[in-house]
C-alpha positions as CSV (number, residue, x, y, z in Angstrom):
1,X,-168.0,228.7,114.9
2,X,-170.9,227.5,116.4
3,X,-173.3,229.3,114.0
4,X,-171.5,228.0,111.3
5,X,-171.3,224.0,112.1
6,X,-175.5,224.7,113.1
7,X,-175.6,226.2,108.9
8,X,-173.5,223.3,108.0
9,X,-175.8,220.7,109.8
10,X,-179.1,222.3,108.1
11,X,-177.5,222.4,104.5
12,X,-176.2,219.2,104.5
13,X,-179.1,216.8,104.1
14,X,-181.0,219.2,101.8
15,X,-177.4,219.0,99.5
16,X,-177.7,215.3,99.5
17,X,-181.2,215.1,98.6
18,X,-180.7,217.2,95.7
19,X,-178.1,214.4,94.4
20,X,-181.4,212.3,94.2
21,X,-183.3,212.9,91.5
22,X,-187.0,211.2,90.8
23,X,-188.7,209.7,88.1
24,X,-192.0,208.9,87.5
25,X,-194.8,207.7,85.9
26,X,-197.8,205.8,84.9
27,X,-198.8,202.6,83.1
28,X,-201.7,201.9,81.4
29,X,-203.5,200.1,79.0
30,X,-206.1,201.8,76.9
31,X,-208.5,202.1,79.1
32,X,-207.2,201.3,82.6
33,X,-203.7,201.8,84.8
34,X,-202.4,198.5,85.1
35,X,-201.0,197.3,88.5
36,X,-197.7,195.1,88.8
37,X,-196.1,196.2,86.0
38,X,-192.4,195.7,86.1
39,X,-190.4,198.8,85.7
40,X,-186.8,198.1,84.8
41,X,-184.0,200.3,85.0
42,X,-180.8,199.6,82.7
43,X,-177.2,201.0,82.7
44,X,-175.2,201.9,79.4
45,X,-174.2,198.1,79.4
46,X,-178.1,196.9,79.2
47,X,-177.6,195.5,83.0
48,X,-180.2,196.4,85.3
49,X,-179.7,198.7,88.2
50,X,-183.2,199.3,89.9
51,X,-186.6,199.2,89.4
52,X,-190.0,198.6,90.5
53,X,-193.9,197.3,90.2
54,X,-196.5,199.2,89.5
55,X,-199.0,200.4,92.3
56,X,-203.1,199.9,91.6
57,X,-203.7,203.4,90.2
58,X,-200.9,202.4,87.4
59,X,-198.2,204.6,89.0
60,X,-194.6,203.9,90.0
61,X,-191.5,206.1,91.5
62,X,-188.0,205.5,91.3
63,X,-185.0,208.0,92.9
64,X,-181.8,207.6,91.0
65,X,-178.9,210.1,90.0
66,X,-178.2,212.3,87.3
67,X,-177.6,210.1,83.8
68,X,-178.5,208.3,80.7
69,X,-181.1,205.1,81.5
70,X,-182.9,202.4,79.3
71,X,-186.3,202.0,81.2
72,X,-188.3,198.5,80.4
73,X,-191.6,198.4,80.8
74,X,-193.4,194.8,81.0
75,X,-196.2,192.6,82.0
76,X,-197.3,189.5,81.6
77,X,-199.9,189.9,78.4
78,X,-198.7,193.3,77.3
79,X,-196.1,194.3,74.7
80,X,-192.7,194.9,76.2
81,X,-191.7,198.7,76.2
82,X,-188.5,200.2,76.2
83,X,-187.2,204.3,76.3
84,X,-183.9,205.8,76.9
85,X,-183.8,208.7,78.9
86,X,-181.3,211.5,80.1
87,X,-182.0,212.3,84.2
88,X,-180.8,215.6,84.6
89,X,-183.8,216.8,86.9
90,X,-186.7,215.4,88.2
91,X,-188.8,214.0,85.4
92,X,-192.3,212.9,85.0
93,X,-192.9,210.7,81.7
94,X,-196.7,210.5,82.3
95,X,-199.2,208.2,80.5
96,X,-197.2,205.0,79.4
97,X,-199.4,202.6,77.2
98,X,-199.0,199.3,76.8
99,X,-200.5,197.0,73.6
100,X,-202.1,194.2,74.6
101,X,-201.1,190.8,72.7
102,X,-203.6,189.6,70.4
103,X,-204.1,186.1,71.2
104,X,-207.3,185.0,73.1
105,X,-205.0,182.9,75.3
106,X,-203.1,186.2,76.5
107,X,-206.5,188.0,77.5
108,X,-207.3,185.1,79.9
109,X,-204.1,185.8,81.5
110,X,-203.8,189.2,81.8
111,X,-207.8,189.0,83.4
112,X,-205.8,186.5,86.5
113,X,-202.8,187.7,86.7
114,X,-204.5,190.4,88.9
115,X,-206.3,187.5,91.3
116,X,-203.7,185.6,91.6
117,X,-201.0,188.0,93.6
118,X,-201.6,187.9,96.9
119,X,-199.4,191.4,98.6
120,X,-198.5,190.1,102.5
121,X,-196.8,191.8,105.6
122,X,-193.4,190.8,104.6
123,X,-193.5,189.1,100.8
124,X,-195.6,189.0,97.7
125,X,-197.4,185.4,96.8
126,X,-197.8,184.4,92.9
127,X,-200.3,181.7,92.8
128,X,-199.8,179.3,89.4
129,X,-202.1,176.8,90.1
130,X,-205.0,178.8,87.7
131,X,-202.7,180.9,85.7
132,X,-202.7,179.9,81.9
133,X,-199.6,181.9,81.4
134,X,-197.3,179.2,82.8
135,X,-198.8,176.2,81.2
136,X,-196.3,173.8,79.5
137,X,-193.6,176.1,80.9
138,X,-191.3,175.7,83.5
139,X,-189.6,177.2,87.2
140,X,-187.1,179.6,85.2
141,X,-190.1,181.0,82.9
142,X,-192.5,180.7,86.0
143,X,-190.0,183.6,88.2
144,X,-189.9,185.9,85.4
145,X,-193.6,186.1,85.0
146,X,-193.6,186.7,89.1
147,X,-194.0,190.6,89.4
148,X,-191.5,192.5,90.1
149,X,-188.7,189.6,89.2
150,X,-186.9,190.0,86.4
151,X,-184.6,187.3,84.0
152,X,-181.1,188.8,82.7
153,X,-178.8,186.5,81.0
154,X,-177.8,184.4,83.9
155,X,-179.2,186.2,86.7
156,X,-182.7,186.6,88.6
157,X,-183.3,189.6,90.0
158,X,-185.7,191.1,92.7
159,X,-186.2,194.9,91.3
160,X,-184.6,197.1,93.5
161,X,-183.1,194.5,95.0
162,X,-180.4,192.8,92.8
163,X,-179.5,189.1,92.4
164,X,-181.5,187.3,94.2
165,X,-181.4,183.6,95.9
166,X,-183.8,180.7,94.7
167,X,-185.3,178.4,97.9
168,X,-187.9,175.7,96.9
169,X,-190.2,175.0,100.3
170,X,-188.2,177.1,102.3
171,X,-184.8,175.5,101.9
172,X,-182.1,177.5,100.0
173,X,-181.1,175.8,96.7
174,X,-176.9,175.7,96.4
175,X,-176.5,176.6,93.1
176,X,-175.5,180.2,90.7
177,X,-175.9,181.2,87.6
178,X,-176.4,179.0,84.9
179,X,-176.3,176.0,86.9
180,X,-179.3,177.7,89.4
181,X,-181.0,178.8,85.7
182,X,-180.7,174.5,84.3
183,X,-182.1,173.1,87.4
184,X,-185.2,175.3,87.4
185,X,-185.3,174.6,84.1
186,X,-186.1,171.0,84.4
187,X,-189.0,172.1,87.1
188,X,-192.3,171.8,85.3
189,X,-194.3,174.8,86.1
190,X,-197.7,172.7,86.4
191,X,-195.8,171.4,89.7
192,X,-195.6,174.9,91.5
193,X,-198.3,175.8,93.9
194,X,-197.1,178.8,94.1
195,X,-194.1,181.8,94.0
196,X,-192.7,184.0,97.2
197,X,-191.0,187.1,96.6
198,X,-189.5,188.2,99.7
199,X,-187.8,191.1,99.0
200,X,-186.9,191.9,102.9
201,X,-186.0,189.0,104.5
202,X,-186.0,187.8,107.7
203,X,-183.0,187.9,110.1
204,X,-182.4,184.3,109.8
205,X,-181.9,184.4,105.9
206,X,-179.6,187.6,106.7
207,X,-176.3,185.8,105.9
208,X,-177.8,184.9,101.9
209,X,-177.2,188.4,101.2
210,X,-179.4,191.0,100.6
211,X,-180.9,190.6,97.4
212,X,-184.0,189.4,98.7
213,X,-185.3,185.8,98.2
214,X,-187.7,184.0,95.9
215,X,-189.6,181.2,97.9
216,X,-190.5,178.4,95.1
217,X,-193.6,176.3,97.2
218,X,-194.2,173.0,95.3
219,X,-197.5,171.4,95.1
220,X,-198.2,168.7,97.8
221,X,-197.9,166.1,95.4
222,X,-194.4,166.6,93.9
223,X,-192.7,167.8,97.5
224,X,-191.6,164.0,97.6
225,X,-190.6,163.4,93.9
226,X,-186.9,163.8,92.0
227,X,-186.2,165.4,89.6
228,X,-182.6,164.8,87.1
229,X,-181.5,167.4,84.4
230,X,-178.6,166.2,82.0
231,X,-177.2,168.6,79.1
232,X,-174.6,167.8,76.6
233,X,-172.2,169.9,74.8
234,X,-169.6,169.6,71.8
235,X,-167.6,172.9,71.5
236,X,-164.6,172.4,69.1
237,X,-161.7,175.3,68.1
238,X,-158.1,174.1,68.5
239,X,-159.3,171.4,70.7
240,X,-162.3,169.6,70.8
241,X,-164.3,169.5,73.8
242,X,-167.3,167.3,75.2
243,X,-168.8,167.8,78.3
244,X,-171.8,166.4,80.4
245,X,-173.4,168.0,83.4
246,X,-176.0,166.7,85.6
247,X,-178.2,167.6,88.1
248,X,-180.2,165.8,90.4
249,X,-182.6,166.9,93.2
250,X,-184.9,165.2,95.9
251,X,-186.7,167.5,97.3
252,X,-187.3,165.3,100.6
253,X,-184.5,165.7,101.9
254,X,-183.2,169.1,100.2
255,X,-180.9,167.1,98.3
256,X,-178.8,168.6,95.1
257,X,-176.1,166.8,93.8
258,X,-174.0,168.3,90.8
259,X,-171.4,166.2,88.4
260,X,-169.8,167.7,86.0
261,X,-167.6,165.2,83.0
262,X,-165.3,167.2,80.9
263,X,-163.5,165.0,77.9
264,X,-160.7,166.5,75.8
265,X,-160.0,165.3,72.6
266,X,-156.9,166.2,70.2
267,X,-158.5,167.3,66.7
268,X,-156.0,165.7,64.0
269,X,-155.7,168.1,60.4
């Protein structure tokens, strides 16, 4: 009996890490590998499950289980790239090349990008200030040019991660989904300093779940300024329906207020 709970103890962990199988690869341009590239992994329903950035020789791993993925391939300057792939063993899809984008403006951005990430202890810093990608953009657009942070419908997502929460100067921002997605929208870009992507965060950020946290640090001149964001809609079917949302922050005192006006109106045939 003895023998056999010792075979059972050996086999066991080598049976579950054969459940995990590993893919790899490289990224490069047409000359170089390219670092922090953002390797997304999709489900059948084109939601995104894992992923990860790109080290400095190009290359990236990923462990997942046996099944049918889209991976996305992007960064900021490049062509996206997309390829659906059956995991049934380990796999190794070598040399991925990306196309750079033709405009002059793109090649000035792909040449920062690389200066401005700054990889610490315990989170990655984007610096904006210089980076021509962002210009007349805003927070939303800002985060999803941040490597390894991903957009999807709604949702912003640390790779490997999952949904992640938004803080601007350290102070967690109250709001989800599209709400979270409107408010950073009316954020000019030009008034980031600069981007935190914690993806393990400290114990005191423990009870915002475990999706890891993106840090937006304003610029030393805005940290005192408000911002208001007002959208109107008009949806009519068997009814039709008006309403206005606003949102209003002052960053101060951490303040976010949101008001929300429905009006329903009987359509007459």
């Amino acid at each position: 009996m003895k023998k056999l709970q010792f075979l059972i103890f050996l086999v066991l962990p080598l049976f579950c890490l054969a459940q995990s199988i590993k893919l790899k690869g490289k990224i490069a341009n047409e000359k170089t590998p390219l670092e922090w590239a953002d390797i997304s992994i999709l489900n059948s329903e084109d939601k995104i499950i894992d992923g990860t950035s790109t080290k400095a020789d190009g290359s990236f791993e990923i462990n997942l289980k046996k099944g049918t993925y889209k991976i996305g391939v992007s960064l900021v300057g490049y062509k996206e790239v997309e390829k659906n792939i059956v995991l049934e063993n380990d796999l190794d899809l070598g040399i991925i090349t990306l196309i750079e984008n033709t405009t002059k403006l793109v090649e000035v951005v792909v040449q920062s990008k690389k200066k401005t990430i700054e990889q610490k202890t315990d989170r990655l810093v984007y610096n904006l200030e210089n980076n021509v990608a962002n210009v007349g953009g805003d927070a939303l657009s800002a985060i999803n040019t941040a490597p390894g942070v991903v957009v999807q419908n709604n949702t912003i997502n640390i790779l490997g991660k999952g949904t992640s929460r938004v803080m601007i100067d350290g102070r967690i921002i109250e709001l989800t989904g599209e709400e979270l997605n409107n408010f950073l929208k009316s954020i000019s870009a030009a008034d980031i300093k600069n981007i935190e992507v914690i993806s393990n965060p400290p114990a005191k950020y423990e009870a915002e779940g475990t999706g890891g946290l993106i840090n937006i640090i304003m610029k030393k001149g805005t940290r005192d300024s408000w911002k208001n964001s007002t959208t109107v809609s008009y949806d009519q079917n068997k009814y039709g329906i008006f309403t206005l949302r606003d949102n209003f922050f002052y960053s101060k005192t951490n303040f976010v207020c949101r008001q929300a006006l429905m009006e329903k109106r009987d359509i007459k045939m």
